[in-house]
KOLGU-4560 file (N, C-alpha, C; in nm, 3 decimals, padded with zeros to 5 digits):
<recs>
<n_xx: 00.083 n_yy: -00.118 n_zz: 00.000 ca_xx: 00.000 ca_yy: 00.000 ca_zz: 00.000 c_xx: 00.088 c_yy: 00.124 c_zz: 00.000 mol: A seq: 1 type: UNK>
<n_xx: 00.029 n_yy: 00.182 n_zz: -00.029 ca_xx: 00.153 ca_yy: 00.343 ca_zz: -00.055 c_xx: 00.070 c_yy: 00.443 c_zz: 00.055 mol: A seq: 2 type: UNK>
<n_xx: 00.129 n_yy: 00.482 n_zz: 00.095 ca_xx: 00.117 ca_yy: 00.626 ca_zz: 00.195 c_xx: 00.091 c_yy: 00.720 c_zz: 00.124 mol: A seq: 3 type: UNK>
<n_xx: -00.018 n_yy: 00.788 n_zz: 00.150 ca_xx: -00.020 ca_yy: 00.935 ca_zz: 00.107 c_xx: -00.055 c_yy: 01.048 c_zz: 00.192 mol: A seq: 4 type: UNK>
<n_xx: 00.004 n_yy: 01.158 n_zz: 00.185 ca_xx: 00.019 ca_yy: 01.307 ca_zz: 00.270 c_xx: -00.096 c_yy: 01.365 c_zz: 00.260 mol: A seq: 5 type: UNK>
<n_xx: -00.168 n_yy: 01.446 n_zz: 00.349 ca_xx: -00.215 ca_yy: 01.484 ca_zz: 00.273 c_xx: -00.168 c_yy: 01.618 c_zz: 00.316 mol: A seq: 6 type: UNK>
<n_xx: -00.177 n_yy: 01.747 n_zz: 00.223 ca_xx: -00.102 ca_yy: 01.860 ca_zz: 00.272 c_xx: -00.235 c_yy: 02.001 c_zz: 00.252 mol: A seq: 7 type: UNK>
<n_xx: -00.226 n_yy: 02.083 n_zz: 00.321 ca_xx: -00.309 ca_yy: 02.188 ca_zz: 00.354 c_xx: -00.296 c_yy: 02.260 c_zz: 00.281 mol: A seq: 8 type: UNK>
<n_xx: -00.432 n_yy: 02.292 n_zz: 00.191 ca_xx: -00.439 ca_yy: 02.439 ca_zz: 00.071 c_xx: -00.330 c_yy: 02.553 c_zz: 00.215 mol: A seq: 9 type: UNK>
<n_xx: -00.347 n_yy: 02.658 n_zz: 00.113 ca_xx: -00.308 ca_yy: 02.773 ca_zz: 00.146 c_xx: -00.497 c_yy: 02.850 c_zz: 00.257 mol: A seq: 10 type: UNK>
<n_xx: -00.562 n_yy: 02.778 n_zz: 00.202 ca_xx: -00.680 ca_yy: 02.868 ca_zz: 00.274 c_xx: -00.708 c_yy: 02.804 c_zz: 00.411 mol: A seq: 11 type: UNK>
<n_xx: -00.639 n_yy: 02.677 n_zz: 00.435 ca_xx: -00.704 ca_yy: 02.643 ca_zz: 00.545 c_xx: -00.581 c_yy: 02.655 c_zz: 00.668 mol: A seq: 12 type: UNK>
<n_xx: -00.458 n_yy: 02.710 n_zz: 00.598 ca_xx: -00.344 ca_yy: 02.767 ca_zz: 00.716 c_xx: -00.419 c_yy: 02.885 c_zz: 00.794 mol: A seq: 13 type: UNK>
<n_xx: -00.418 n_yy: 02.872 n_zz: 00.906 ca_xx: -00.417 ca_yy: 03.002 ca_zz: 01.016 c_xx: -00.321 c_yy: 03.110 c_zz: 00.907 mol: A seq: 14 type: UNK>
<n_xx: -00.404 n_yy: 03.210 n_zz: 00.951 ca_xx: -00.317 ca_yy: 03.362 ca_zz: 00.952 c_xx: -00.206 c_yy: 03.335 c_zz: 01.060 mol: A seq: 15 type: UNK>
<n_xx: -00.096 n_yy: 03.425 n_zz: 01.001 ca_xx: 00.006 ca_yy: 03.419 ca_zz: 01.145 c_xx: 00.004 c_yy: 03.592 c_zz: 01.154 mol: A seq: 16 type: UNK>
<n_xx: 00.026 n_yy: 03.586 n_zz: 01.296 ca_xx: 00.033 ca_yy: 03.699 ca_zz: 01.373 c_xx: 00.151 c_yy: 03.769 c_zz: 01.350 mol: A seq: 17 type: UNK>
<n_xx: 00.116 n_yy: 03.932 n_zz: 01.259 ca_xx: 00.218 ca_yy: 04.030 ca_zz: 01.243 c_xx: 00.225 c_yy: 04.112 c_zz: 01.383 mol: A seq: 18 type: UNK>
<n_xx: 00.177 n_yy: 04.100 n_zz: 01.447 ca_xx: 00.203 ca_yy: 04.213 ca_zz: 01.549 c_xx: 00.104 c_yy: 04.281 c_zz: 01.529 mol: A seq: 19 type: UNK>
<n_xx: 00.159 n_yy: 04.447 n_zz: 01.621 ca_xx: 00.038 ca_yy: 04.571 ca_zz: 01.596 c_xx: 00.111 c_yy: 04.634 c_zz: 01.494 mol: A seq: 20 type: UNK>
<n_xx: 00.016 n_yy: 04.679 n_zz: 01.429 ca_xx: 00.048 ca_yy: 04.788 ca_zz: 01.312 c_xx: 00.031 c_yy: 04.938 c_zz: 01.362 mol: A seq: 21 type: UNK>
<n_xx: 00.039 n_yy: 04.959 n_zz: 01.254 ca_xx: 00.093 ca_yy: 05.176 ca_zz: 01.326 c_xx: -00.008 c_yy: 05.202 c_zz: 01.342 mol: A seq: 22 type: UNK>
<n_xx: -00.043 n_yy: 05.307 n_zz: 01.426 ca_xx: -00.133 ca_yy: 05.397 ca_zz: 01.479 c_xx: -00.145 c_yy: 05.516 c_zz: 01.308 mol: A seq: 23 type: UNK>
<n_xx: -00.084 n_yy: 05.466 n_zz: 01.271 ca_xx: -00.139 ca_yy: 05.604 ca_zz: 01.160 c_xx: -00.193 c_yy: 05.533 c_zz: 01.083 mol: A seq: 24 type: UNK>
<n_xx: -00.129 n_yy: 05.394 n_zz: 01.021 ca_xx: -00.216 ca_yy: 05.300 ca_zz: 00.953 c_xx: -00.333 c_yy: 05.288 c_zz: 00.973 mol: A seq: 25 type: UNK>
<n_xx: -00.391 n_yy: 05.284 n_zz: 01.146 ca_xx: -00.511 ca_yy: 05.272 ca_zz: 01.183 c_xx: -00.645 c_yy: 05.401 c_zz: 01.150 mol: A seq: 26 type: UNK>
<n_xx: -00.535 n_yy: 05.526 n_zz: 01.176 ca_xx: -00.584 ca_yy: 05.629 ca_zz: 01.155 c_xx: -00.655 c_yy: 05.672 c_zz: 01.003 mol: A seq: 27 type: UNK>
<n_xx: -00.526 n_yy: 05.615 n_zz: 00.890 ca_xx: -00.560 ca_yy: 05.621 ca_zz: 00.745 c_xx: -00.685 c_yy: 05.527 c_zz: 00.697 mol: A seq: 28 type: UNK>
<n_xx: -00.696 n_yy: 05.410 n_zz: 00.765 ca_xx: -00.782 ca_yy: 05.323 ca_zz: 00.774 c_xx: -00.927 c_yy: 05.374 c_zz: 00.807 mol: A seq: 29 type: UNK>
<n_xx: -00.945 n_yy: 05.451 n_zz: 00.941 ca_xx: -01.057 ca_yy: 05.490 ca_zz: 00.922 c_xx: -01.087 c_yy: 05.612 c_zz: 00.874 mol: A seq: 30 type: UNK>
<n_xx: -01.037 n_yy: 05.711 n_zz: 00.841 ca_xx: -01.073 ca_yy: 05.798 ca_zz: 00.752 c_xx: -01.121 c_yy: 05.683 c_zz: 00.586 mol: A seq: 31 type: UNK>
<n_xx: -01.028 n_yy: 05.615 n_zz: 00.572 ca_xx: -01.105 ca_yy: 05.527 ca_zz: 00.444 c_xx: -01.244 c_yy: 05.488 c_zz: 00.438 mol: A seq: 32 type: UNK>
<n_xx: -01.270 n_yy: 05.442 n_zz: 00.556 ca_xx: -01.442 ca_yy: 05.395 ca_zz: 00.594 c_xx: -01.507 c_yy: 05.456 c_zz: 00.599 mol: A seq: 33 type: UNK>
<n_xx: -01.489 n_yy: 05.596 n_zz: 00.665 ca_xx: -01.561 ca_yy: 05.708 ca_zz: 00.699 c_xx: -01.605 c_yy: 05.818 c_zz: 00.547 mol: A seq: 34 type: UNK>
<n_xx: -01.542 n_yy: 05.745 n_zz: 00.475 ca_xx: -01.514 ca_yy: 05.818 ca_zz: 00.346 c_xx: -01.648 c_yy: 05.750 c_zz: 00.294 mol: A seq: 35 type: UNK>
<n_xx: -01.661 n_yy: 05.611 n_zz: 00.309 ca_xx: -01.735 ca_yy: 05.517 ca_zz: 00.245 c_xx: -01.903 c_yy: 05.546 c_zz: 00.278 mol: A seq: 36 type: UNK>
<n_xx: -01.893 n_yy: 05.599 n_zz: 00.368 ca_xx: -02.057 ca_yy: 05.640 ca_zz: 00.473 c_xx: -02.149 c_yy: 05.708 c_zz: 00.381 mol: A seq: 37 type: UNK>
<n_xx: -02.235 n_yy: 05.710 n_zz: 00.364 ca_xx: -02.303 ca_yy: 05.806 ca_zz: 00.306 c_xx: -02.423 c_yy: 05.845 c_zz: 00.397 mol: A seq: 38 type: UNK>
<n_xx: -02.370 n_yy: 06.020 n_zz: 00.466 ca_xx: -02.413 ca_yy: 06.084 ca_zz: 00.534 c_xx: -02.570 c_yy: 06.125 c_zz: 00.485 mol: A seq: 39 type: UNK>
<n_xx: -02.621 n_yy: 06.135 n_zz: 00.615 ca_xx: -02.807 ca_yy: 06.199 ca_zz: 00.571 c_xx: -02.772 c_yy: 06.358 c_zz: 00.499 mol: A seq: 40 type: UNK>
<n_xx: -02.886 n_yy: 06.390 n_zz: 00.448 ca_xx: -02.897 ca_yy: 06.506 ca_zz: 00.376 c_xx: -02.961 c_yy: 06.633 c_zz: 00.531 mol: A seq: 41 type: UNK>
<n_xx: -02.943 n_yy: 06.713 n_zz: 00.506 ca_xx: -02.940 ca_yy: 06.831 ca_zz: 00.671 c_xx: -03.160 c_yy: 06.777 c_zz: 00.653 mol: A seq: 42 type: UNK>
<n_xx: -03.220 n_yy: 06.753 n_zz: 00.525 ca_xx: -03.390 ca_yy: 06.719 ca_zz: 00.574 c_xx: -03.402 c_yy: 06.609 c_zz: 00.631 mol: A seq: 43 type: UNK>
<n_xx: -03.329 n_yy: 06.494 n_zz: 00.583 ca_xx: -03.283 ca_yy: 06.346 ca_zz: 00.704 c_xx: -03.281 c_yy: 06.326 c_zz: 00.825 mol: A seq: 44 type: UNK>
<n_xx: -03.158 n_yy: 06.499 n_zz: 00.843 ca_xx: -03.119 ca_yy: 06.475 ca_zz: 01.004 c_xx: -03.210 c_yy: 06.568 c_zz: 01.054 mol: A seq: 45 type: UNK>
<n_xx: -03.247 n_yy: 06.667 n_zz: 01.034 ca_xx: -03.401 ca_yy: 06.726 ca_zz: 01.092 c_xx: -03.535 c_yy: 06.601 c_zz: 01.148 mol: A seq: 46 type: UNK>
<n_xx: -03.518 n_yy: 06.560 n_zz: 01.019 ca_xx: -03.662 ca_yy: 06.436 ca_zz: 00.985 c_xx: -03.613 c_yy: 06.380 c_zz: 01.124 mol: A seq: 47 type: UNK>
<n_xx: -03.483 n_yy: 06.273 n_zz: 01.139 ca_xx: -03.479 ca_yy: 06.202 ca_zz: 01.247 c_xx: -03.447 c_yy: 06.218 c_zz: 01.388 mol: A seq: 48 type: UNK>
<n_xx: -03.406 n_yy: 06.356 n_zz: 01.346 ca_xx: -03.410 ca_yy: 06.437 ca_zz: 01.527 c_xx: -03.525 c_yy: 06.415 c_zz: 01.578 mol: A seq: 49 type: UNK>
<n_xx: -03.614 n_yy: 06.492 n_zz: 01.480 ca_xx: -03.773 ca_yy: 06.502 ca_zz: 01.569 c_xx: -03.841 c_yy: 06.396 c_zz: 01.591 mol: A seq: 50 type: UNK>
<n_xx: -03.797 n_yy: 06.293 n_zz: 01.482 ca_xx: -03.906 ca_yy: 06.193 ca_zz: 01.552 c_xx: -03.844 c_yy: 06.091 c_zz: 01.663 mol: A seq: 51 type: UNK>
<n_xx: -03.665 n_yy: 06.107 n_zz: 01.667 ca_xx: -03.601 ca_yy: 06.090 ca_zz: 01.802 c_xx: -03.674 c_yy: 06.157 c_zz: 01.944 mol: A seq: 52 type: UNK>
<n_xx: -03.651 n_yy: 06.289 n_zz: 01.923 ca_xx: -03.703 ca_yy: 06.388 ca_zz: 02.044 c_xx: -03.859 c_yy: 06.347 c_zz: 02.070 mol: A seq: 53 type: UNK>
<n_xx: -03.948 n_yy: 06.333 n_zz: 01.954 ca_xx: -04.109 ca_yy: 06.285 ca_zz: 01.985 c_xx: -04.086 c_yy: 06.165 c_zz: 02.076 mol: A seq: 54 type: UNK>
<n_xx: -04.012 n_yy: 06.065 n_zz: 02.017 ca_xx: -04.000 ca_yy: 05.936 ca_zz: 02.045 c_xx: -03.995 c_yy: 05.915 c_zz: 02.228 mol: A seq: 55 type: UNK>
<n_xx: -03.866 n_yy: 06.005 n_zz: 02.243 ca_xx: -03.811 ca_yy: 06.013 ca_zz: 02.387 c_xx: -03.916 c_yy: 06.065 c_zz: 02.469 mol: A seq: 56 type: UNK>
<n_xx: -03.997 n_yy: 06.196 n_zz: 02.441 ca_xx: -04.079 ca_yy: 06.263 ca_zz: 02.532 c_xx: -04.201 c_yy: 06.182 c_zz: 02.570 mol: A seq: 57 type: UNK>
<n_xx: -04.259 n_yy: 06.128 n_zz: 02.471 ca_xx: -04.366 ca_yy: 06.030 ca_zz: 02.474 c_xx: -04.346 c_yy: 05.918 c_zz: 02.585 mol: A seq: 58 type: UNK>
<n_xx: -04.192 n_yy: 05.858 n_zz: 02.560 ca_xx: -04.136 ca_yy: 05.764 ca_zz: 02.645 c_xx: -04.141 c_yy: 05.816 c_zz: 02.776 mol: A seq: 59 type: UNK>
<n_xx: -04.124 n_yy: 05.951 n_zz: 02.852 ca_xx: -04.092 ca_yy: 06.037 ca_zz: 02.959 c_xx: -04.244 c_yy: 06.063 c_zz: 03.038 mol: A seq: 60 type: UNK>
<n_xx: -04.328 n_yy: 06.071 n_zz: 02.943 ca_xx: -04.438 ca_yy: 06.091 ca_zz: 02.999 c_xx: -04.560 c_yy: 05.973 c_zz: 03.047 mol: A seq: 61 type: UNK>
<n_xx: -04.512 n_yy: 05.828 n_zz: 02.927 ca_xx: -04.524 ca_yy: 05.697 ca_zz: 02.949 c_xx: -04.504 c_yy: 05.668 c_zz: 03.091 mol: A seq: 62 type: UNK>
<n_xx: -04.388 n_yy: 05.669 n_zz: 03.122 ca_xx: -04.289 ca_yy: 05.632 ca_zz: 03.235 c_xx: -04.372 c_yy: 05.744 c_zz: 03.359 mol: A seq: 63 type: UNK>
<n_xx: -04.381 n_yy: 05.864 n_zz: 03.321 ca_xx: -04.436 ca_yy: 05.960 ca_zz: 03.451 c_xx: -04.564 c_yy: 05.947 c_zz: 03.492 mol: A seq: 64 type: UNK>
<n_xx: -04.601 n_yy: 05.870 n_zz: 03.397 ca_xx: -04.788 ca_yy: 05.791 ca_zz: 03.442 c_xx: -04.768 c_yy: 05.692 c_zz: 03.533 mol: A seq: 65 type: UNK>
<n_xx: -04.687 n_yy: 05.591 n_zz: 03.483 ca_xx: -04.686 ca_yy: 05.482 ca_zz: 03.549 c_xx: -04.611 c_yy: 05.521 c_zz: 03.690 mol: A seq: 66 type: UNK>
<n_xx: -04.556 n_yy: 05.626 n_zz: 03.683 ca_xx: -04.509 ca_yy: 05.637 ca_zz: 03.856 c_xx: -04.599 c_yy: 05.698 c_zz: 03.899 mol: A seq: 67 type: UNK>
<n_xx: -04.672 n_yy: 05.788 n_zz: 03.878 ca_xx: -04.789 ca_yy: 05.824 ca_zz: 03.898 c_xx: -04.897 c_yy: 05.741 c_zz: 03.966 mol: A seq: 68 type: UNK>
<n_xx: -04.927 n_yy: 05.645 n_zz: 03.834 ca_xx: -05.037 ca_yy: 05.575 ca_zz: 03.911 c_xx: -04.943 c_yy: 05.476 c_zz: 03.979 mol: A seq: 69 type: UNK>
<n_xx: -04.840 n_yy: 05.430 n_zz: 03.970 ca_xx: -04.791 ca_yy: 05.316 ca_zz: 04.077 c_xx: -04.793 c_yy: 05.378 c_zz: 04.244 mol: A seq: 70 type: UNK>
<n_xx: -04.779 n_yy: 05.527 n_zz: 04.286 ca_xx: -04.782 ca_yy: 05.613 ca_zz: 04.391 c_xx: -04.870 c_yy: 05.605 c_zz: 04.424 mol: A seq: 71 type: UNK>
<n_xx: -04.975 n_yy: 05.660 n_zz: 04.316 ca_xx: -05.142 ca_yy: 05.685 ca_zz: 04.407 c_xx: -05.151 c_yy: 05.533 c_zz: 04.443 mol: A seq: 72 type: UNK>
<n_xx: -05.124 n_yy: 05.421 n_zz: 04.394 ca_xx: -05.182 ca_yy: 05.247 ca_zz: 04.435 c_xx: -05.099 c_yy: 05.224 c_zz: 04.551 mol: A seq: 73 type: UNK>
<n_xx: -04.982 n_yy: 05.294 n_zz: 04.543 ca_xx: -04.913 ca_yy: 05.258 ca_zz: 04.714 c_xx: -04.948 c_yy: 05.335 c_zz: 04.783 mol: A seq: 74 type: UNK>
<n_xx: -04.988 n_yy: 05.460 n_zz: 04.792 ca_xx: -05.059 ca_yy: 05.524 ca_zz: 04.893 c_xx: -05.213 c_yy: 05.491 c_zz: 04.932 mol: A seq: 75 type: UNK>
<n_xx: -05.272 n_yy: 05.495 n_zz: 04.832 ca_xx: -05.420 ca_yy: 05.402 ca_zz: 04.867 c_xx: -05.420 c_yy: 05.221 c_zz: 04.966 mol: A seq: 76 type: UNK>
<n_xx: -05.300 n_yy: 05.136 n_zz: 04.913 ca_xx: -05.268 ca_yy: 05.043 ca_zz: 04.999 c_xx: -05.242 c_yy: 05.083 c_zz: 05.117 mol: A seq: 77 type: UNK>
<n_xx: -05.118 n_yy: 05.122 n_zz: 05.131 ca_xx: -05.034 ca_yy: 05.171 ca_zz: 05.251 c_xx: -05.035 c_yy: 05.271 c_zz: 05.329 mol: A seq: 78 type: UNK>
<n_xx: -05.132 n_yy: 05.316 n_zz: 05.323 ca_xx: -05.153 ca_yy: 05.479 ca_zz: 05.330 c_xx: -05.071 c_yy: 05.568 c_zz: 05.414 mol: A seq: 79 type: UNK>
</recs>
């Protein structure tokens, strides 16, 4: 019978570890990505402020009921 090897593509070697790379490399790097973004238009970021800010206040006043009525139900219990 004959022996055979079997030997590992190139894709299934581990990466080997270079170390850290430069801090400017990193820096050039994300300015590259940041490049890639495609920012809202100034009616976008209006549009999603407000319905952020609606979003939150609604949430504030949600929340100020329920302490509300959770108070008046512990004071009516506990008085």
């Amino acid at each position: 019978m004959t022996e055979t090897r079997s030997t590992s593509s190139s894709s299934d070697r581990q990466p080997t570890d270079k170390g850290r790379t430069s801090l400017a490399l990193f820096f050039r790097q994300v300015i590259a990505e940041l490049r890639k973004v495609i920012w809202p238009t100034r009616d976008q970021l209006v549009t999603y402020f407000l319905v952020v800010l609606v979003f939150v206040m609604f949430m504030m006043a949600f929340v100020a009921l329920l302490d509300y009525g959770f108070n008046s139900a512990m004071f009516q219990i506990f008085g």
